[in-house]
C-alpha positions as semicolon CSV with decimal commas, in nm:
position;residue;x (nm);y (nm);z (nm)
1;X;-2,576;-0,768;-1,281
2;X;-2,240;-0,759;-1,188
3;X;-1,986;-1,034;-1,230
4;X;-1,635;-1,078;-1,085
5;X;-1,396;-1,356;-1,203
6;X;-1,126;-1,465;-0,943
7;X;-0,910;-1,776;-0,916
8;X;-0,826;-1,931;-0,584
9;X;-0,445;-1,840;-0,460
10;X;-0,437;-1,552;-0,704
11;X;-0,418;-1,167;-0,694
12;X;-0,565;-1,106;-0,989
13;X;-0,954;-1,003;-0,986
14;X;-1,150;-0,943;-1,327
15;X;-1,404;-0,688;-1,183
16;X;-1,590;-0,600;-1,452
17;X;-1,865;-0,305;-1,367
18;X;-1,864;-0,420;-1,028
19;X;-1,598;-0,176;-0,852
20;X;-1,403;0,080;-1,089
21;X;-1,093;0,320;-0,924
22;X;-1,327;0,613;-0,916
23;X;-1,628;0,426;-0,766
24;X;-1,927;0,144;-0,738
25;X;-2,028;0,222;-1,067
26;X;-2,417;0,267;-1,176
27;X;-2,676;0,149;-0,938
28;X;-2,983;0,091;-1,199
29;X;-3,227;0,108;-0,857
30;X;-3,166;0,197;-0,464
31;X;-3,176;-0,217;-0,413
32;X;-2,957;-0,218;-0,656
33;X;-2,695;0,005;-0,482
34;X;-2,762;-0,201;-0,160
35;X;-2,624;-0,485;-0,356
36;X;-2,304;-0,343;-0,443
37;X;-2,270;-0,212;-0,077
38;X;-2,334;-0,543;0,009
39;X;-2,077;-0,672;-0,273
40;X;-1,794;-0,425;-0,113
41;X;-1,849;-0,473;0,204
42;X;-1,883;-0,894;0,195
43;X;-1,693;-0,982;-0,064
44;X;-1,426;-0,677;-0,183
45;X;-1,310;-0,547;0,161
46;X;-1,200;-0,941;0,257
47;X;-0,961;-0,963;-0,021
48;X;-0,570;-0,835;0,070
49;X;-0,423;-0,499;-0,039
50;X;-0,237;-0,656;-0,305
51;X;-0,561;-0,781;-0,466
52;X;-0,475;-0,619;-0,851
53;X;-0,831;-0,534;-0,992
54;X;-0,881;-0,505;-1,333
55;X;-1,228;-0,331;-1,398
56;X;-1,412;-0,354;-1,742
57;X;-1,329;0,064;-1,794
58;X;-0,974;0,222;-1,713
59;X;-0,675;0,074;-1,608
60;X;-0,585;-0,159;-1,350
61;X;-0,547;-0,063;-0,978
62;X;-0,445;-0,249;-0,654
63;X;-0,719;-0,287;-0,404
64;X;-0,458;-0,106;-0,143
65;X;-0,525;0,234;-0,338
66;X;-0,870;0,244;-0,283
67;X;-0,958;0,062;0,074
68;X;-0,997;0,382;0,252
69;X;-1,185;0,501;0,011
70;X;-1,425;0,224;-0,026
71;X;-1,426;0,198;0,375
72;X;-1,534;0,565;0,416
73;X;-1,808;0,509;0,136
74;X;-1,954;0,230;0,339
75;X;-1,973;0,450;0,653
76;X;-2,194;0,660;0,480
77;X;-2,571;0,662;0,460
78;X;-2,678;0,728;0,098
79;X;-3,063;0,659;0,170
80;X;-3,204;0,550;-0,116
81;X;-2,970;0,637;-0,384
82;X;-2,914;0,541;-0,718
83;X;-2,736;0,629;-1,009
84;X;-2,328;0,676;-1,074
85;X;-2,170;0,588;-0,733
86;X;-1,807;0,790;-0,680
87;X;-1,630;0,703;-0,366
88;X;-1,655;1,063;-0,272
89;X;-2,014;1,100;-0,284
């Protein structure tokens, strides 16, 4: 499961496990991974650049840093993957 806190008229996202600098973070099952697509896609792309994310590992990051990344991800067909997601892959 993946939970993120966010409070109406801020900038400020507590992501926990659901979207990290580096990536998506584990998928546990390929309809798991379609989640989080979903998640990133739905929910994570519609917030502004200057959305600061703090995930439950690493540092904070603005969502600006990693849009393209997380666009480009989404373009990508990844069958039925699972596993650790990087925004490279």
């Amino acid at each position: 499961m993946r939970i993120l806190l966010r409070v109406k008229k801020d900038e400020r996202v507590i992501m926990g496990d659901a979207v990290f600098e580096s990536g998506s973070g584990k998928a546990w099952s390929p309809e798991n991974f379609q989640t989080a697509l979903y998640t990133l896609r739905r929910l994570i792309l519609a917030w502004t650049d200057e959305t600061c994310c703090y995930p439950g590992h690493g540092g904070p990051f603005r969502l600006a840093d990693i849009r393209s990344a997380i666009e480009a991800f989404n373009s990508r067909d990844h069958g039925r993957f699972c596993g650790n997601a990087t925004w490279g892959m």
